[in-house]
Steps between C-alpha positions, in 0.01 A plus 500: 500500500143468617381795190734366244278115593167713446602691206667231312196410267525875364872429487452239283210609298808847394803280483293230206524626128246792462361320154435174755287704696235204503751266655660756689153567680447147578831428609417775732174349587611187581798663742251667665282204601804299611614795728126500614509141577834503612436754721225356616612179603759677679232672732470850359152674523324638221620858628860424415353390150352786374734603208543081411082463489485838309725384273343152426194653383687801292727215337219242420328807323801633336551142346159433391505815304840411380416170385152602346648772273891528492469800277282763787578788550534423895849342409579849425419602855561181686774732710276778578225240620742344710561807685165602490435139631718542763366843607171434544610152737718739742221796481222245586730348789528849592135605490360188700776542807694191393825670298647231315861502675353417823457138431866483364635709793311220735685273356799650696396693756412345838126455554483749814629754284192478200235692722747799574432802304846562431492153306162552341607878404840417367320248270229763345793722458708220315164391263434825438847549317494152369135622352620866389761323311293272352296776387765693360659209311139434367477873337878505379438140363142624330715774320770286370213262391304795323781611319594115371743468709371297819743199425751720472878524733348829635179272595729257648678688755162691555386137614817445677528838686125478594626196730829605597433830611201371787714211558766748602299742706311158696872403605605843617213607637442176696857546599436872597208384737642288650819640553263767653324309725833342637458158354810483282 
C-alpha cells in the first residue's frame, strides 16, 4: 500500500477533470505536502520521500503554469510531463545510488537487512522497472498528446497501465526474492 501512499498525488492529478487541470494540479500539490508532512511526523527519512518531494515541486510548477495561462499548450502534455516527471525522479535516484524504492522498502524491511546487497540490488532492479515504465508511458503519452489525443481513453489506461504494470512486477518480484532466499 506503501506505492499506492506515494503515488497518490499523480493519482489524483489523472482521476480530476482533464479541463480542471489547474485544480487538478493543486489538489495534487497539496496531497503531496500532506503525505510529506504526514510522513514526516511519522518518522520517515527524506530517502523514503523521494517521489512525495519530487512531486511537490513538479505539482507547485504544474499549477502555477496552470493558473497563469489556462489556455498553454502544456495542458496538452500535462500526461507526458508527468511521466517524464516521474522518469527523471527514479533515473536520478538511480544515478546517485539512492533508488527511490529503497526508502519505501525500509519502511518494511527490518533494519539489519538494508545494508545487504541482496536488499540494495533487489531495489535498483525494482526502480529501474518502475523508471523504464515511466519512460515508456512518457513516450506513448507524448504520442497520444501530439496527435490531440493526450486526454484521450487510450491516454488514460496508458496512465493507468504505466502504474499497474511496475506495481505488479514490485509484488512478484519481491515475492520471487524472497521466496528465493527462504523468507516466505
Amino acid at each position: 500500500m506503501s506505492y499506492v501512499r506515494t503515488f497518490l498525488p499523480w493519482i489524483v492529478f489523472a482521476v480530476l477533470p482533464s479541463g480542471q487541470w489547474q485544480w487538478a494540479s493543486l489538489a495534487a500539490l497539496v496531497v503531496a505536502v500532506a503525505l510529506i508532512a504526514q510522513q514526516r511526523r511519522a518518522g520517515a527519512g527524506f530517502d523514503a520521500l523521494i517521489i512525495e518531494l519530487g512531486s511537490a515541486a513538479y505539482f507547485a510548477a504544474l499549477a502555477a503554469v496552470a493558473f497563469a495561462d489556462p489556455q498553454s499548450g502544456v495542458h496538452d502534455y500535462s500526461a507526458a510531463l508527468s511521466s517524464a516527471t516521474l522518469t527523471l525522479i527514479a533515473g536520478v535516484s538511480l544515478l546517485i545510488g539512492k533508488p527511490f524504492t529503497l526508502g519505501i522498502a525500509k519502511r518494511t524491511t527490518p533494519q539489519e537487512a538494508w545494508g545487504l546487497k541482496p536488499f540494495i540490488r533487489t531495489n535498483v532492479v525494482i526502480t529501474a522497472v518502475w523508471t523504464a515504465a515511466f519512460a515508456a508511458t512518457a513516450a506513448v503519452l507524448a504520442a497520444f498528446a501530439h496527435a490531440g489525443q493526450g486526454h484521450s481513453t487510450a491516454a488514460t489506461l496508458t496512465q493507468v497501465a504505466g502504474f499497474a504494470l511496475p506495481m505488479v512486477f514490485t509484488v512478484r518480484y519481491v515475492a520471487a526474492v524472497q521466496a528465493k532466499a527462504g523468507l516466505s
